[in-house]
C-alpha positions, -999 to +999 in steps of 0.1 A: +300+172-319+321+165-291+343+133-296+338+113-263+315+082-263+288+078-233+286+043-222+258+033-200+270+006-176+240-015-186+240-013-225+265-026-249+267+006-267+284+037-266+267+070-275+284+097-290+260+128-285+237+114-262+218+146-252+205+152-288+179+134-284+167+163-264+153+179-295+128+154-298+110+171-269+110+203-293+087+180-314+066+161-289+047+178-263+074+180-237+054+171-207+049+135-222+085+136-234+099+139-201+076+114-182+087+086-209+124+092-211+120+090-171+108+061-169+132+049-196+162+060-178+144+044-146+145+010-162+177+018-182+190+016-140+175-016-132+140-002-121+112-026-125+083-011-148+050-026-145+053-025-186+081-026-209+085+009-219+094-007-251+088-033-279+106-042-310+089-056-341+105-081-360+087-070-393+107-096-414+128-124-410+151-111-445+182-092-450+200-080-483+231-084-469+254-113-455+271-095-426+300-120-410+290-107-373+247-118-376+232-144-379+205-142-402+205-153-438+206-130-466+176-136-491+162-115-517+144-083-510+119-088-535+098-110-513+118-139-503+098-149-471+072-131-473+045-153-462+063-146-427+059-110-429+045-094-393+006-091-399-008-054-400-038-063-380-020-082-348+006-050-351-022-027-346-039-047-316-003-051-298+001-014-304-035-002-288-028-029-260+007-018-255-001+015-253-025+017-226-003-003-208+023+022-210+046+016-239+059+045-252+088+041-278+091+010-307+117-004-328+104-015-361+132-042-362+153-071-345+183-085-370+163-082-401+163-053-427+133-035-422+133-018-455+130-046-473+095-042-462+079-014-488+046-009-466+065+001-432+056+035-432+020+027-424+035+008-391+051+040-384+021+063-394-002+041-372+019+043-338+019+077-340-015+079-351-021+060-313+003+080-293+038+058-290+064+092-288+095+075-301+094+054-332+130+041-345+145+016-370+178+006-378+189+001-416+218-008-436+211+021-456+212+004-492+177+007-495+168+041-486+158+051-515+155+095-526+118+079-522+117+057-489+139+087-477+111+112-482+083+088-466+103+083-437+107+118-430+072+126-432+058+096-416+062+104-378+094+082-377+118+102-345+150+080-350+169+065-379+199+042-372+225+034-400+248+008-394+278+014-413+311+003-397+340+015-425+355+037-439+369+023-464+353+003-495+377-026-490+370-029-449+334-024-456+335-052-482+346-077-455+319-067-431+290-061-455+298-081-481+269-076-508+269-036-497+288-007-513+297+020-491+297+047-520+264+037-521+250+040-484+265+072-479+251+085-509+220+076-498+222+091-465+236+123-477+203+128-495+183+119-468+202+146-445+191+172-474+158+164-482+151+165-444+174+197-445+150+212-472+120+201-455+133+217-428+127+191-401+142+179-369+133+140-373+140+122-376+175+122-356+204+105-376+226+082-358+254+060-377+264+029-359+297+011-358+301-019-346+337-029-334+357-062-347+388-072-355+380-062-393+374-027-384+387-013-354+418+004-369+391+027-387+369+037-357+384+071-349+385+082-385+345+068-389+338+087-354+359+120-375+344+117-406+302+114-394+308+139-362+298+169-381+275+152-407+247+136-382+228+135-349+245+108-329+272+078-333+270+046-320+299+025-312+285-008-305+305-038-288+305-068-311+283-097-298+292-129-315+264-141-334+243-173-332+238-199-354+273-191-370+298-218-379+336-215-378+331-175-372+367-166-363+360-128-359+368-110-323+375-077-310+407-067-292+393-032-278+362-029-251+343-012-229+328-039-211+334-042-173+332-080-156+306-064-134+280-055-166+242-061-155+226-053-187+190-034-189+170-051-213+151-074-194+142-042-180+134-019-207+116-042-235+106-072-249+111-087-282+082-099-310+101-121-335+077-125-372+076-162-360+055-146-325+082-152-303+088-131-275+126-124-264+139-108-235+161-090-254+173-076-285+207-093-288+212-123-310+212-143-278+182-129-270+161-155-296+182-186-273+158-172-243+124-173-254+099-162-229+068-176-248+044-167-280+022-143-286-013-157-294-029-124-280-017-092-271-024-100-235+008-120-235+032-097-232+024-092-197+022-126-188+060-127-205+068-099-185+060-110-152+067-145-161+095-164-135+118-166-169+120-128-167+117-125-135+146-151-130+170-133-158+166-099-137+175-111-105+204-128-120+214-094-139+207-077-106+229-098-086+255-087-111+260-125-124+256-126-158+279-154-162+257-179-147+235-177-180+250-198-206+235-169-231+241-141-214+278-148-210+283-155-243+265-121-252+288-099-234+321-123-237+319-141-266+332-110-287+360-110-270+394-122-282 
């Protein structure tokens, strides 16, 4: 794996080993895979879709973990919350809808953990089941179980994200406090050999770094260490979270440019478990609401709504700082 990050102008984060996700088209009929990652790249450059190509699912509001840079509060993955848990049924409606509208990729997660939830592979099994191409979640990786590991691979899932951020036990202790990092990589190692004995492509392994003043003098050693061991690397820019008192942490190094117009509004929309729908998948994103999903019918009233309409011609016109949220999104990392 080459060492060099890609950096989209319009996204936060950099890709190491972008092009991997090429092999996906050796797994989906490539005809279909080609028209969809068009028209993502189409709205990844500020094209207007007449649909967002796609949605995330905030499946739960929970985390096991206390992270310093998110907002969310940790509670207990034996259920805490559950009576907010996404319902199965609306999932599959917004799915159907969604799809002949022309969604064609889903995230099955905002800031929560999404393996906290034990029945997600049969949200996974039924968007393949309907036709979405690219299904993907993002995981602190403490709960992927030899089990979970071996349902995921089967289940149609095309991209799993790890967010790690250390090297070290003692650095990772200060940005997942809760975690242990003997035991996430552990955990991951045995998912990259049961999917090597399965003999599988998906789903693609990315491990994602996110960059603060905690752990920045460990990025090129993370970046050394995982280069050889998985699919892609993800070197996110910090976004200082919401909701979060007294939060000191920065980060010194960036790729951000003063003339950023970011995609999202673009791309996707947002369904939080409370039926919110978000603009975006930031943190800010939940201090722009767009409205609430009664029916699946309002996601395209959200995205043609003048909010949305409004927060692209804004990101357009290349002036992001005019949005109290948006600015604070791409500066507020900053030190």
């Amino acid at each position: 794996m080459e060492n060099k990050v890609i950096l989209n102008s319009t996204e936060l984060t950099g890709i190491m080993n972008r092009d991997e996700m090429n092999k996906l088209s050796l797994v989906i009929e490539e005809k279909k895979w080609n028209e969809y990652r068009k028209k993502y790249d189409e709205a990844a450059n500020l094209k207007l879709l007449s649909f967002p190509i796609q949605i995330d699912f905030e499946l739960n509001s929970s985390c096991n973990l206390k992270c310093p840079m998110c907002p969310i509060s940790a509670e207990s993955p034996k259920g805490k919350g559950k009576s907010t848990w996404f319902d199965f049924e609306l999932y599959k409606k917004i799915i159907d809808y969604s799809y002949k509208e022309g969604t064609r990729a889903i995230k099955l997660n905002y800031v929560n953990e999404p393996l906290i939830r034990k029945d997600i592979i049969k949200f996974i099994e039924y968007a393949k089941s309907i036709g979405i191409l690219d299904i993907y979640l993002s995981t602190n990786g403490i709960l992927l179980t030899k089990k979970i590991s071996n349902e995921l691979i089967d289940s149609g899932l095309t991209r799993l994200q790890i967010s790690i951020d250390a090297v070290s036990e003692e650095t990772y202790q200060k940005v997942r406090p809760g975690g242990k990092l003997k035991t996430v990589i552990t955990n991951l190692q045995n998912f990259l050999e049961l999917k090597k004995q399965k003999n599988k492509i998906t789903p693609l392994t990315r491990v994602n770094f996110v960059k603060t003043s905690l752990n920045e003098s460990e990025l090129g050693e993370f970046i050394s260490y995982w280069s050889d061991k998985v699919d892609m690397i993800g070197v996110q820019e910090f976004v200082k979270p919401t909701k979060v008192k007294n939060n000191t942490i920065t980060s010194k190094k960036s790729f951000k440019k003063k003339n950023f117009k970011c995609s999202f509004p673009f791309k996707q929309l947002v369904i939080t478990n409370e039926k919110k729908i978000l603009p975006c998948c930031t943190f800010w994103g939940e201090e722009l609401p767009i409205n609430t999903l009664v029916k699946p019918e309002d996601l395209k009233n959200a995205w043609n709504s003048e909010k949305m309409l409004s927060l692209r011609k804004t990101h357009l016109n290349g002036d992001y700082q005019n949005i109290t949220q948006c600015k604070n999104c791409v500066e507020g990392g900053l030190s």
